[in-house]
MARBA-3410 file (N, C-alpha, C, O; in Angstrom, 1 decimal):
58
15.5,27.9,-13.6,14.4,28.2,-12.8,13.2,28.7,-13.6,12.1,28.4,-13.1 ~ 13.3,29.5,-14.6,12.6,29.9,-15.4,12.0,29.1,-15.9,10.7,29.2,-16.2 ~ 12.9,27.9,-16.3,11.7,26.6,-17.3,10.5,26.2,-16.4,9.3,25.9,-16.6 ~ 11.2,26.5,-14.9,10.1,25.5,-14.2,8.8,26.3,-14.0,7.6,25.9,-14.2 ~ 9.2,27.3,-13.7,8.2,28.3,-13.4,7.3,28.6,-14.6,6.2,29.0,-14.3
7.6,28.5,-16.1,7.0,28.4,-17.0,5.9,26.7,-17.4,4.9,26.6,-18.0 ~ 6.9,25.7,-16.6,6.2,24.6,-16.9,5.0,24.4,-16.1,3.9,24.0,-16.5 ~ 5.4,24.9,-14.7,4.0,25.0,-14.2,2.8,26.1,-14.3,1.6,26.1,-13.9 ~ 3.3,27.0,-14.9,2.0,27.9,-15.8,1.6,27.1,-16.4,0.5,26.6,-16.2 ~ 2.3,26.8,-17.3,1.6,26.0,-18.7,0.9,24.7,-18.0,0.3,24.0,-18.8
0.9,24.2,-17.0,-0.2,22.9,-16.6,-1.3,23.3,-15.8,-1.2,23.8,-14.7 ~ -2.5,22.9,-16.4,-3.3,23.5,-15.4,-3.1,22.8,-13.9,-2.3,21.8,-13.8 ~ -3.8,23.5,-12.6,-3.7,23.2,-11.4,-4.0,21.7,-10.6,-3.5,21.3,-9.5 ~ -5.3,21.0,-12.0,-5.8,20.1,-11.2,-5.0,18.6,-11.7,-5.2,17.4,-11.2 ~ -4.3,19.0,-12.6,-3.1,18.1,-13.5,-2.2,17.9,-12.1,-1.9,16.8,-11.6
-1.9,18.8,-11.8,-0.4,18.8,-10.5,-1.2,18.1,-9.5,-0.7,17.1,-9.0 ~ -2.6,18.7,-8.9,-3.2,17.9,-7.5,-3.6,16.4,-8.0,-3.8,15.6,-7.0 ~ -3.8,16.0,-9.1,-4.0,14.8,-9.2,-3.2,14.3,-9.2,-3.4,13.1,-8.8 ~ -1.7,14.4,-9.6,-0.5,13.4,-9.9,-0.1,13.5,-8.0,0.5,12.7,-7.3 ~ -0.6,14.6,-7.6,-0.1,14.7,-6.1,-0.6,13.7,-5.2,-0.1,13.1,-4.3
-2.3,13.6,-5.8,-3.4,13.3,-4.5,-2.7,11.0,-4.7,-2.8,10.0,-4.0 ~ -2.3,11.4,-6.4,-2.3,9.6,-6.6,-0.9,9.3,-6.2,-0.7,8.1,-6.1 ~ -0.1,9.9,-5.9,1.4,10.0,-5.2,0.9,9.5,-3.9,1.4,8.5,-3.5 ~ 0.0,10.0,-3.0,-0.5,10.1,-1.7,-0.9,9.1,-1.3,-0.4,8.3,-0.4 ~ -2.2,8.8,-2.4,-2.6,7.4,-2.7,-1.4,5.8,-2.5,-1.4,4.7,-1.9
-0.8,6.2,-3.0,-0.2,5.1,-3.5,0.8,4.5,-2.4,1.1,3.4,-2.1 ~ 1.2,5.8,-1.8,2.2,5.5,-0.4,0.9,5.4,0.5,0.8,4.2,0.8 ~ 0.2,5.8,0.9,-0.7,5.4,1.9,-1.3,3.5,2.2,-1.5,2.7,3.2 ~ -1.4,3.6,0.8,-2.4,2.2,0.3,-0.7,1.0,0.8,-0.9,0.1,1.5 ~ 0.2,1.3,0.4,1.8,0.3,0.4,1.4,0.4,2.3,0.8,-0.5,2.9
1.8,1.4,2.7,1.9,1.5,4.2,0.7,1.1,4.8,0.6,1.6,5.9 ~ 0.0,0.6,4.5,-1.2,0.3,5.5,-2.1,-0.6,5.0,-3.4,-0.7,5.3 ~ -1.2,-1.7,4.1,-1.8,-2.9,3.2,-1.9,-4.2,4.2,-2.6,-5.2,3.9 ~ -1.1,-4.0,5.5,-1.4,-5.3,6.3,-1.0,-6.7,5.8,-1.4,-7.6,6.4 ~ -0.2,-7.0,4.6,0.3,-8.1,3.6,1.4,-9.3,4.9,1.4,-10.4,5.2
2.1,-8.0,5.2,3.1,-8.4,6.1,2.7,-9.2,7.7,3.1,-10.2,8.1 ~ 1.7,-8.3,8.2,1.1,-9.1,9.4,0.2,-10.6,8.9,0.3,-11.6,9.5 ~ -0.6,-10.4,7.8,-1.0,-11.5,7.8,0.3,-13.2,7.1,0.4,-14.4,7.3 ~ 0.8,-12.4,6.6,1.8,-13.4,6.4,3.0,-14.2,7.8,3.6,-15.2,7.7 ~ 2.9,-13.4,8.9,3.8,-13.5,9.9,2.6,-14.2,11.0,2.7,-14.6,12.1
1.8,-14.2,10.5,0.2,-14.8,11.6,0.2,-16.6,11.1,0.2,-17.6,11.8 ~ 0.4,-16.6,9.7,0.5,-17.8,8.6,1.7,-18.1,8.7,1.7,-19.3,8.4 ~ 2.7,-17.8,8.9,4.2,-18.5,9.7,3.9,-18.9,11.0,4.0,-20.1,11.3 ~ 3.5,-17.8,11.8,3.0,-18.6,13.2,2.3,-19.7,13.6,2.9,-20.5,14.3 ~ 1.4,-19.7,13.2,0.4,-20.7,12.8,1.0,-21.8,12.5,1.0,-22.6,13.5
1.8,-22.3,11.3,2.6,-23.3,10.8,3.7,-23.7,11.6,4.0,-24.9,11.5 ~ 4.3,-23.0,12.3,5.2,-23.3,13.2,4.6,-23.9,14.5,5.2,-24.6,15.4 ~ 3.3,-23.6,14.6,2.6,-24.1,16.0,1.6,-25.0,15.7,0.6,-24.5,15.1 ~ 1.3,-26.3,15.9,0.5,-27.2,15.3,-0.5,-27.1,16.2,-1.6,-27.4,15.9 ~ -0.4,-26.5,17.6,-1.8,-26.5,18.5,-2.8,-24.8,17.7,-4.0,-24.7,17.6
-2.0,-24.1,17.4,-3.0,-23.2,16.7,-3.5,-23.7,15.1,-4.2,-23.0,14.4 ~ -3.1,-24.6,14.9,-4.2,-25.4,13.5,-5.4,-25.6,13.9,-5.8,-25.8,15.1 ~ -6.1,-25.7,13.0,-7.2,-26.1,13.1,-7.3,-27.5,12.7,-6.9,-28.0,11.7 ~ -8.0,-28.3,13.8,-8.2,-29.7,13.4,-9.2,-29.8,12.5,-10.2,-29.1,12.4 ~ -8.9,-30.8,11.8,-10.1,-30.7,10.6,-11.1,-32.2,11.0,-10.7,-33.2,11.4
-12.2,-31.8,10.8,-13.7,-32.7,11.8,-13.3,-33.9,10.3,-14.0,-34.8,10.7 ~ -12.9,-34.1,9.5,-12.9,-35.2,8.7,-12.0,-36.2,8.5,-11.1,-35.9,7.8 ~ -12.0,-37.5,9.2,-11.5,-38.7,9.1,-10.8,-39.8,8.1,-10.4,-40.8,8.5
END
């Protein structure tokens, strides 16, 4: 318990809130990337030939 309590003296404060704030970042950004819906929109679509778009060229 002592090491820790010494390891975090010896780091300054804005070392810990940055590794914290990019921890935050990083789960935030995964959870709310929308990758998954647009891929299940692009399955639908493919499975449904009336939601294609007709293409105007012959």
């Amino acid at each position: 318990m002592k090491n820790l309590i010494n390891f975090l003296k010896n780091r300054q404060i804005r070392q810990i809130v940055t590794i914290f704030l990019a921890g935050i970042l990083l789960i935030v950004s995964t959870a709310c990337s929308g990758v998954n819906l647009l891929k299940d929109k692009a399955d639908e679509a493919s499975a449904r030939p009336e939601l294609q778009k007709k293409s105007s060229i012959r």
